[in-house]
VOVEX-779411 format. One record per atom (N, C-alpha, C): x, y, z. Coordinates in steps of 0.1 Angstrom, whole numbers, plus 5000, padded with zeros to 4 digits. Last residue first. Layout:
! VOVEX-779411
XYZ;...
This chain:
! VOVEX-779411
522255155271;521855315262;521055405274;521554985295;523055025288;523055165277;519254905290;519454965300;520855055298;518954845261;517954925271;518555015281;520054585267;520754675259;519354815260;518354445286;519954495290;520454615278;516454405272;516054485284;517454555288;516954265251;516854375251;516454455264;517954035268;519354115261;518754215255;515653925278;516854015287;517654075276;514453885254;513754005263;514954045271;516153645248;515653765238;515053915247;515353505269;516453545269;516853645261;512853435265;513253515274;514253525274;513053295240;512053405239;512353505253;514253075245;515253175239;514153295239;512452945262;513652975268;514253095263;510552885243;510052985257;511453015262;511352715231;511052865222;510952935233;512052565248;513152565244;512952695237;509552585277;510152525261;511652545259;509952525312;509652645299;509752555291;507452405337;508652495332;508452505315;505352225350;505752215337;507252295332;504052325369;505452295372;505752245361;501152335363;501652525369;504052465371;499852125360;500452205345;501252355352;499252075385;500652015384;500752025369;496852255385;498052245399;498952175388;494752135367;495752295369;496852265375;494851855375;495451895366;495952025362;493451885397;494251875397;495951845383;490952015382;491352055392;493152045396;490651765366;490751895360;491351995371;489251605385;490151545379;491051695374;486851735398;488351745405;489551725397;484751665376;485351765380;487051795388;483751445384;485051435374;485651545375;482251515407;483251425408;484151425399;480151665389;481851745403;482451595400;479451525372;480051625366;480851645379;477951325392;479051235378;480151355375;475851455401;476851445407;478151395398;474451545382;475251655389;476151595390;473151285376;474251345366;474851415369;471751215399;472851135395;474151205383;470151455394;471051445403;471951365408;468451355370;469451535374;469951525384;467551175379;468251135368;469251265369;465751205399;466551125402;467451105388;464051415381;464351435396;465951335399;462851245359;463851345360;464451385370;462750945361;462651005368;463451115364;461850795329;463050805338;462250935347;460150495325;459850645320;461150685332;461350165323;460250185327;460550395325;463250015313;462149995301;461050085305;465650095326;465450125312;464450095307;464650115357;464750015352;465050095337;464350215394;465450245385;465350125370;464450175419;463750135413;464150175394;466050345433;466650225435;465250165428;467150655426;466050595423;466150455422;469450745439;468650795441;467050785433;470850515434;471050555446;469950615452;470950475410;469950345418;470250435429;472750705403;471150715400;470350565405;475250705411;474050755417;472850755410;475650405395;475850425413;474750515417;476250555369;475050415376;475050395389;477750695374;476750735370;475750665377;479750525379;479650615386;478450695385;479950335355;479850305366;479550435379;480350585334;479150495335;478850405344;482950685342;481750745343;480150675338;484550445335;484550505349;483050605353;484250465304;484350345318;483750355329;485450745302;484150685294;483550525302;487750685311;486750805319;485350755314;489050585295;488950505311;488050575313;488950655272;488750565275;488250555286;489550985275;488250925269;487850775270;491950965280;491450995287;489750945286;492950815259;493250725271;492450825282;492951015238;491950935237;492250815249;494851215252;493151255251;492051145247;497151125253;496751125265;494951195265;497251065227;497050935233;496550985249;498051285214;496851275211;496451105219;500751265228;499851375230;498551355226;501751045217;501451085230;500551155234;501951125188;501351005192;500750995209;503951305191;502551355186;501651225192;506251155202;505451255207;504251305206;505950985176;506250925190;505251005198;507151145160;506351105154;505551045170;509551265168;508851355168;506851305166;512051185178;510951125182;509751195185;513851345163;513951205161;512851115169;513651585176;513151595163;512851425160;512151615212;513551565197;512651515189;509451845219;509951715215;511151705204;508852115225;510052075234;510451885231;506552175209;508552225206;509252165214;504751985213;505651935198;506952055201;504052135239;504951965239;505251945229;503452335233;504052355243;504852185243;501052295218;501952355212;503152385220;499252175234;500252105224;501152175219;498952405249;499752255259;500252205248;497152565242;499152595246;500052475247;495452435228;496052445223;497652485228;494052355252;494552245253;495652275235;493452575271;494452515278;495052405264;491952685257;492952775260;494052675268;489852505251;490252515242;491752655248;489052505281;490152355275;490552395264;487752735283;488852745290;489652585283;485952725261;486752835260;487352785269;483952505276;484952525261;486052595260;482952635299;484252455299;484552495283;481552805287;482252885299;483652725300;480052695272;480552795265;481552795277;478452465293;479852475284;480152555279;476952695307;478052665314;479252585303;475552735287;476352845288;477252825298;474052495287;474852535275;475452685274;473052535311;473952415308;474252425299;471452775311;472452765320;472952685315;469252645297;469852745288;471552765301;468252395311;469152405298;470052495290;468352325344;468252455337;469252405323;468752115359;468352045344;467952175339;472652195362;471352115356;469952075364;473752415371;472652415361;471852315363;475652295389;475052365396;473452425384;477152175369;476652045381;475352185385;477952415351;477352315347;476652255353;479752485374;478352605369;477952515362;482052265370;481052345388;480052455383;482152335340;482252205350;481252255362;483652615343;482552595337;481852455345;485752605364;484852715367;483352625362;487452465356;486952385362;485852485371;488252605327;487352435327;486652385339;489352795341;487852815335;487352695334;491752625351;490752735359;489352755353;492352555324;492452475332;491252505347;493452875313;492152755311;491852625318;495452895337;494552975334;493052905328;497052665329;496852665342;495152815341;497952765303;497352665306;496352595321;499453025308;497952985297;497252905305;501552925322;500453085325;498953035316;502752775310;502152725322;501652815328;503452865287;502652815284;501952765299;504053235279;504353125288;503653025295;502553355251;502453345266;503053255269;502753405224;503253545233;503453515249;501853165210;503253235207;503253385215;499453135225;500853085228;502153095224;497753365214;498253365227;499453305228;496953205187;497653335190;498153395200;495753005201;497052965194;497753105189;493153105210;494153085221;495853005215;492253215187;492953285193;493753275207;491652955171;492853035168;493253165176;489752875196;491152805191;492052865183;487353005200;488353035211;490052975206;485952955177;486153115179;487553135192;485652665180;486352705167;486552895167;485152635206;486152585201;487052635190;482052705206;483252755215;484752765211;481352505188;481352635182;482352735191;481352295202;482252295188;482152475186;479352345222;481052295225;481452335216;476852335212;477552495220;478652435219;475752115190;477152195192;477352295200;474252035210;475251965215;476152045207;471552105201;471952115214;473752125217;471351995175;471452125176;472452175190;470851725185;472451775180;472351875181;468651745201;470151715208;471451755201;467151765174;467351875184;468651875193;467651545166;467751615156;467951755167;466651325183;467551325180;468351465174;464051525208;464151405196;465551455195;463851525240;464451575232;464951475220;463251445265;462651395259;462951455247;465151505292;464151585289;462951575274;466051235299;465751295309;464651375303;466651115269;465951045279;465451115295;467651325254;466851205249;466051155261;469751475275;468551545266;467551455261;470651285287;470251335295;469051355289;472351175264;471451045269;470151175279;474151355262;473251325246;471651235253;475451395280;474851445282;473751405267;477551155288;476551165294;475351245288;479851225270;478851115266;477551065273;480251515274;480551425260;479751315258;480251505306;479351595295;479251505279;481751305313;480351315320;479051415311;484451395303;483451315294;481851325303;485451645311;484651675306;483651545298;487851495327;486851565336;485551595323;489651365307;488751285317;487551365323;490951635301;489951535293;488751445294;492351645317;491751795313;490451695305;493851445322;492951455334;492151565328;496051445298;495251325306;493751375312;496751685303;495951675291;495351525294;498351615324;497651715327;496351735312;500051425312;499351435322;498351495328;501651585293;501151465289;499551435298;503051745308;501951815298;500851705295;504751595319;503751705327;502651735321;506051495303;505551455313;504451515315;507651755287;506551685279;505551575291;508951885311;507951965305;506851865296;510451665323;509451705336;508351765321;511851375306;511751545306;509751575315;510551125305;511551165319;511451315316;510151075278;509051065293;509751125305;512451045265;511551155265;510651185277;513750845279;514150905285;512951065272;511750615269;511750635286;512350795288;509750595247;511050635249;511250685265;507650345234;507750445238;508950495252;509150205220;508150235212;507450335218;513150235215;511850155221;510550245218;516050145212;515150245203;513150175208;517349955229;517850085227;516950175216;515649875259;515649835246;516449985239;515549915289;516449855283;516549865269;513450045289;514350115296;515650075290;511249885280;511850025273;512650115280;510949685302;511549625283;511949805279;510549825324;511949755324;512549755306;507949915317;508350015317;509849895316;506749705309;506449765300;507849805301;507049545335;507449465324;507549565313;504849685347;506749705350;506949635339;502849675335;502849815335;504249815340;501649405333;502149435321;502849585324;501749395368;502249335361;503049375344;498949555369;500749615373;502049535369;497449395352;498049535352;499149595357;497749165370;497749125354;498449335351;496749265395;497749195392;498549195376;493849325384;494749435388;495949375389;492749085380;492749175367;494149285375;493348955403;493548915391;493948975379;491449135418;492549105420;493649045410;488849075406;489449175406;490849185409;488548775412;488648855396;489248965393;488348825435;488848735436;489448795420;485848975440;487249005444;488548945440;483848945411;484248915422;485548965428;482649235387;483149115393;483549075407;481049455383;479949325387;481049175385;482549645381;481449655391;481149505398;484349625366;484949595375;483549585385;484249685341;483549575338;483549555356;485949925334;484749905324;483949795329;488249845341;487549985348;485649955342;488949625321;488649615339;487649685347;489849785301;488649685298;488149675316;491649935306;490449975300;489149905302;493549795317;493149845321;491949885318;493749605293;493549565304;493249685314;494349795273;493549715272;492749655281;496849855285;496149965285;495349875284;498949665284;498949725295;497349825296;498849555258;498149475267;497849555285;500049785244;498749685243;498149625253;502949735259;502249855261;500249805257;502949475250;503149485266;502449635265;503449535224;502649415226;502749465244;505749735223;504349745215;503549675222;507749585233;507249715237;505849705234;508349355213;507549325225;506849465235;508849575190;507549455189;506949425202;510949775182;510649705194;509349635194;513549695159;511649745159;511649675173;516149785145;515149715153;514249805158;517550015132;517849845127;517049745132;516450255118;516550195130;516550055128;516150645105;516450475101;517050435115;513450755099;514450795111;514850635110;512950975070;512850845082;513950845087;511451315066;512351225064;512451145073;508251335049;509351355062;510151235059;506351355020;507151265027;508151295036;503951655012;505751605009;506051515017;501351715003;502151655017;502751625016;499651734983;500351844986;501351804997;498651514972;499351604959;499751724966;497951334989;499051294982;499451354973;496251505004;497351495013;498551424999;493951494982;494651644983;496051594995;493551234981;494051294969;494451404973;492251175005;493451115004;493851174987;490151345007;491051395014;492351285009;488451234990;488951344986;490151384991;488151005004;488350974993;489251124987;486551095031;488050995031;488651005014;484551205018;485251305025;486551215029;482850975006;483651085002;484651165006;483050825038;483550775022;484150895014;481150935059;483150945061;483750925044;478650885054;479351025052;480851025048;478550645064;478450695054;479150805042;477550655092;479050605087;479450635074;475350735089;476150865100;477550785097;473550515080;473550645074;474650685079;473450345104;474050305089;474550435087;470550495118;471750505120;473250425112;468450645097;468950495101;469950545104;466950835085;467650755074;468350635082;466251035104;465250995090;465750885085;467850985128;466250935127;465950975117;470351045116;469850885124;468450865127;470151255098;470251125094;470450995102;470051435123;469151405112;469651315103;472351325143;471451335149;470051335132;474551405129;474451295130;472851255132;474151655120;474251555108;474151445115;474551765151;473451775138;473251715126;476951635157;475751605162;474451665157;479051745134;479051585139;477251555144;478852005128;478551925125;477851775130;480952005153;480152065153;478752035143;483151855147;482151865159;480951885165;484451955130;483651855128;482651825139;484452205135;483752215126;483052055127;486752155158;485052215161;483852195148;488852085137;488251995145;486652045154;489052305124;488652195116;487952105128;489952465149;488452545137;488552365129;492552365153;491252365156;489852375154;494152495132;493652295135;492152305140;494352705142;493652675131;492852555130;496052585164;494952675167;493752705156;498452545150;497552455158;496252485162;498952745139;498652665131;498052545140;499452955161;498352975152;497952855145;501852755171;500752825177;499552855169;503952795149;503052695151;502052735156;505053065141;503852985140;503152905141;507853015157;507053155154;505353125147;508352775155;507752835168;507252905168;507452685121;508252675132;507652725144;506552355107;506252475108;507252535120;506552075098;506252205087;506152345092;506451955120;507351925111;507252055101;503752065132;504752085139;506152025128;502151865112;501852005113;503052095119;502651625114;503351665101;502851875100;502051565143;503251535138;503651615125;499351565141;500051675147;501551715143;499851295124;498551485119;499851595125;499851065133;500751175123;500651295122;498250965151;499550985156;500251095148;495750985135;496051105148;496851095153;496150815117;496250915112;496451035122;496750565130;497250635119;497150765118;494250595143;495350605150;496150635143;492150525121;492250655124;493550685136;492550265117;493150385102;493050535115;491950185141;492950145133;493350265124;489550265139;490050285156;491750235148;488350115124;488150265121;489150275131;488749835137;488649855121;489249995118;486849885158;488049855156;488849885149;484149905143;484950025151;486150025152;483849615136;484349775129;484449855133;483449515163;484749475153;484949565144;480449655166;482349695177;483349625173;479249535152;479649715146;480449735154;479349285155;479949305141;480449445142;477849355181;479249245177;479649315164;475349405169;476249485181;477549435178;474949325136;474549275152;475749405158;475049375111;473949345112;473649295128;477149655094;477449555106;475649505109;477449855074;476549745067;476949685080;478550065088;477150065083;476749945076;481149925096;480049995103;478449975099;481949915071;481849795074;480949835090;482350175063;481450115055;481149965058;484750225079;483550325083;482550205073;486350085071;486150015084;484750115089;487350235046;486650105046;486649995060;488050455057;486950455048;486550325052;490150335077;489250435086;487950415074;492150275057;491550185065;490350215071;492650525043;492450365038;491550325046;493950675063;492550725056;491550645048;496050525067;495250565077;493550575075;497850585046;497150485047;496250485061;498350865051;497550845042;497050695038;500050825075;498750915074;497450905063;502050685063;501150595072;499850685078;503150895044;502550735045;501450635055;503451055062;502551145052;502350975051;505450985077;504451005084;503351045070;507750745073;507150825067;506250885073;509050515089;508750475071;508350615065;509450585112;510350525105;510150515092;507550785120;508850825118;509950715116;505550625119;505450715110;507050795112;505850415133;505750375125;505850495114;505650565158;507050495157;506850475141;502550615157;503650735157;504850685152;501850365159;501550415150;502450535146;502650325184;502850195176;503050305158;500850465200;502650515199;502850425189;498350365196;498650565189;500150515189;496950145198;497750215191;498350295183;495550245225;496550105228;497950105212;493850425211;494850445224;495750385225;492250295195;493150355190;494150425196;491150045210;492150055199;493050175196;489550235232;490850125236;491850105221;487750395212;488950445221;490150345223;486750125199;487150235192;488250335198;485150045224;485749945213;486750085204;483850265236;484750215242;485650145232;481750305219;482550415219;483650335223;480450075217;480750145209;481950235205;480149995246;480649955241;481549995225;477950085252;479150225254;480250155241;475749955251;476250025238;477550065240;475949825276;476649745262;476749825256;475550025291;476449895298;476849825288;472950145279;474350195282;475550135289;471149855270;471349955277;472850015275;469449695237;470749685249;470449855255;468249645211;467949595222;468849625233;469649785185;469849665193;469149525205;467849995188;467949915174;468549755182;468850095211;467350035209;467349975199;471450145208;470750055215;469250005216;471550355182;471750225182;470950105194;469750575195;469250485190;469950325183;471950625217;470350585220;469650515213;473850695200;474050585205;472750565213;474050935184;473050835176;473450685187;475951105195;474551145194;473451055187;478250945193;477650995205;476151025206;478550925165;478250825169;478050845184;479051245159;478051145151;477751025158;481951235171;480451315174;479451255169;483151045158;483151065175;481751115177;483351145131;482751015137;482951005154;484651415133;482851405130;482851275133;487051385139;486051375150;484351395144;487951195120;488651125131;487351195139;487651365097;487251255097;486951175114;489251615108;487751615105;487051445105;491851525110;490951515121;489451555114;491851375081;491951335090;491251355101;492051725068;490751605063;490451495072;493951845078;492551825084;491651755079;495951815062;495751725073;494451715082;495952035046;495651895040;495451795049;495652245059;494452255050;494452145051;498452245075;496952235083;495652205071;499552305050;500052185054;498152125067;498452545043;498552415035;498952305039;499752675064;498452715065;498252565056;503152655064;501952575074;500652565073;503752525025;503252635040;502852575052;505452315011;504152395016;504352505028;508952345005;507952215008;506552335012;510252384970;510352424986;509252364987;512252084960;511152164956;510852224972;513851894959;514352014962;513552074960;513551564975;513051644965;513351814967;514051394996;515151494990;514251604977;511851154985;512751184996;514151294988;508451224966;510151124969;511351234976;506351384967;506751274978;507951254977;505651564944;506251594958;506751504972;505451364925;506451454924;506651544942;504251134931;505351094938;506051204936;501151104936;501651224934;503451234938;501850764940;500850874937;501251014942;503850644949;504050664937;502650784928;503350614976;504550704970;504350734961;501350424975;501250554984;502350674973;502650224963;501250284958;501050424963;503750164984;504350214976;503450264967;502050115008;502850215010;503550274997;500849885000;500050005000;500950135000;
């Protein structure tokens, strides 16, 4: 596939080519086909997972399943996929990415059981790790300090758009046309976008390595998987099981860390992980993430089933987020080339966990709860543009593919476990406070608004503590010479 790859538009692909390479703005045009792809199917299949399960027959215990099938893959592998794109290519394995994602979206819509459509999610969870390890990766390769920021921030506007879209398009073609329909879409827009990345996206250069760490890979896999799956299932096992399962986890989680201490080119790089700033950031984009699923995947079910809100409305409903996103993102990527990123970030971090606590305190006021996310949007979209743009400069060039891989691993490993976690937590308070409680029988609004409050603080904290320990991150390397640049004008200032 890969050569096929090359040989299509191979005047700007082949290695060395002296032709000058795109712009950043061009480079962002052609890569967003990707994340557009990557999140109109997130969004879309959030807002149509009521009615998969009815189509099904199944409660929120199996559908999540959906979502969950799709995260765990493409978490488990993002670094597999990053390594892969800085040895062979990133425009390659981006552009087979777009491969697999079309034709695992069309294996979706024709899936005829539950089973079938969480093997093709898989499927999609595949091409699209591909492609969200490379994206960032070939945006930060094309561009420098003095712009990245904006160019990440652009990104953005693509990725709200899809977003934004996502639950209005999803939402009217799942109840006129079938939920099938909302996989659909991806085809053309995979098809186009793999013609404009192979006639504008010049091939990075590979980072040649005489071994491939395999058992990394397969231990990192198993480390997350297992986790994932546990969090997800832990309610209704025995002690005995549990113990088991957590054994099995800390187990793949030293074995992980020993094999890539030792190995000399490993799949994910101990001594990158060691630098406090990309750690830190990693981390804190972890937890920025986790706190807002209670909204992401809780809240489509609230409007359907708490306040009786046909499909088509919910989506209306559900872009306030995307639209936040795409007015707050190139301006919070115009900030980070002026601000010191653990000022930014810690700052949105604060608003995320302002909006969050005015959201718990809304609900089931609607016009409050879509002005409490305007209030969570704008602060993650200020936190979560500095942050990446704050971890592709301080990543070696040689494990640049890796890094991006991280970064968009600590948002869909957030989405994992949280997505897990918050449906056991959910389900706690609401038998709690309706211990009669059945899916077939009309939902208590009373006892459904305050199972959900609660779900939001609780994740809440997560975000919380994610300010605090983005405030010890320290500088870049752009952030370094950028103040050093200020003293030697301040000094030569002083000196005249």
């Amino acid at each position: 596939m890969w050569r096929l790859l090359s040989e299509f538009g191979a005047d700007s692909h082949e290695p060395g080519n002296p032709a000058k390479p795109p712009g950043p703005y061009l480079i962002v045009g052609a890569t967003s086909f990707g994340v557009f792809l990557s999140a109109l199917d997130a969004s879309i299949v959030n807002v149509s997972l009521a009615t998969m399960a009815a189509s099904f027959g199944v409660d929120i215990p199996e559908i999540q399943w959906v979502v969950l099938s799709y995260l765990l893959a493409i978490t488990s592998l993002m670094p597999l996929m990053g390594k892969l794109g800085d040895r062979f290519g990133k425009t390659k394995v981006f552009q087979s990415g777009m491969v697999i994602f079309v034709a695992g979206s069309l294996a979706c819509a024709l899936s005829p059981s539950l089973t079938v459509l969480v093997a093709s999610r898989v499927l999609q969870a595949i091409g699209s790790s591909m492609m969200s390890a490379n994206g960032l990766a070939l945006v930060t390769y094309y561009t420098t300090p003095e712009n990245r920021g904006r160019a990440i921030g652009l990104n953005s506007i693509t990725l709200a758009a899809a977003l934004g879209l996502g639950p209005v398009v999803g939402g009217i073609l799942s109840e006129f046309f079938g939920w099938p329909s909302i996989f659909l879409v991806n085809l053309p827009i995979g098809f186009i976008g793999f013609i404009v990345v192979a006639k504008v996206v010049p091939d990075t250069e590979k980072i040649r390595e005489t071994r491939f760490d395999a058992l990394g890979a397969g231990l990192f896999f198993a480390f997350l998987f297992l986790l994932v799956y546990y969090v997800s299932i832990a309610v209704g096992l025995s002690l005995e099981v549990s113990l088991v399962f957590m054994g099995s986890i800390v187990a793949a989680c030293v074995a992980l860390l020993v094999r890539e201490q030792r190995f000399p080119v490993p799949v994910i790089p101990t001594r990158v992980m060691a630098d406090r700033r990309i750690s830190v950031s990693i981390f804190s984009a972890l937890l920025a993430y986790m706190a807002i699923v209670p909204i992401t995947f809780l809240f489509p079910f609230f409007l359907q089933r708490g306040l009786g809100f046909s499909q088509s409305i919910t989506g209306i409903i559900l872009t306030a987020h995307p639209l936040v996103i795409s007015i707050a993102g190139p301006v919070s990527g115009f900030i980070s080339e002026r601000v010191q990123a653990r000022i930014q970030t810690v700052i949105g971090l604060a608003i995320e966990v302002a909006g969050l606590l005015l959201f718990g305190l809304a609900v089931p006021n609607l016009p409050f709860m879509i002005l409490s996310i305007v209030v969570m949007g704008s602060g993650l979209s200020l936190f979560s543009v500095a942050n990446g743009n704050f971890i592709m400069t301080s990543a070696p060039k040689e494990y640049m593919g890796v890094v991006s891989a991280l970064t968009n691993l600590a948002r869909t490993t957030g989405f994992s476990v949280a997505t897990a976690l918050v449906t056991t937590v959910f389900g706690f308070f609401l038998i709690l406070f309706d211990p009669n409680y059945s899916p077939a029988n009309p939902v208590d609004l009373l006892s459904y608004s305050a199972a959900f409050q609660l779900a939001v603080w609780v994740f809440c904290a997560l975000a919380l503590v994610g300010m605090i320990i983005s405030a010890f991150r320290g500088l870049s390397p752009a952030e370094h010479e950028r103040v050093g640049e200020q003293a030697k004008s301040l000094e030569a200032k002083r000196v005249c």
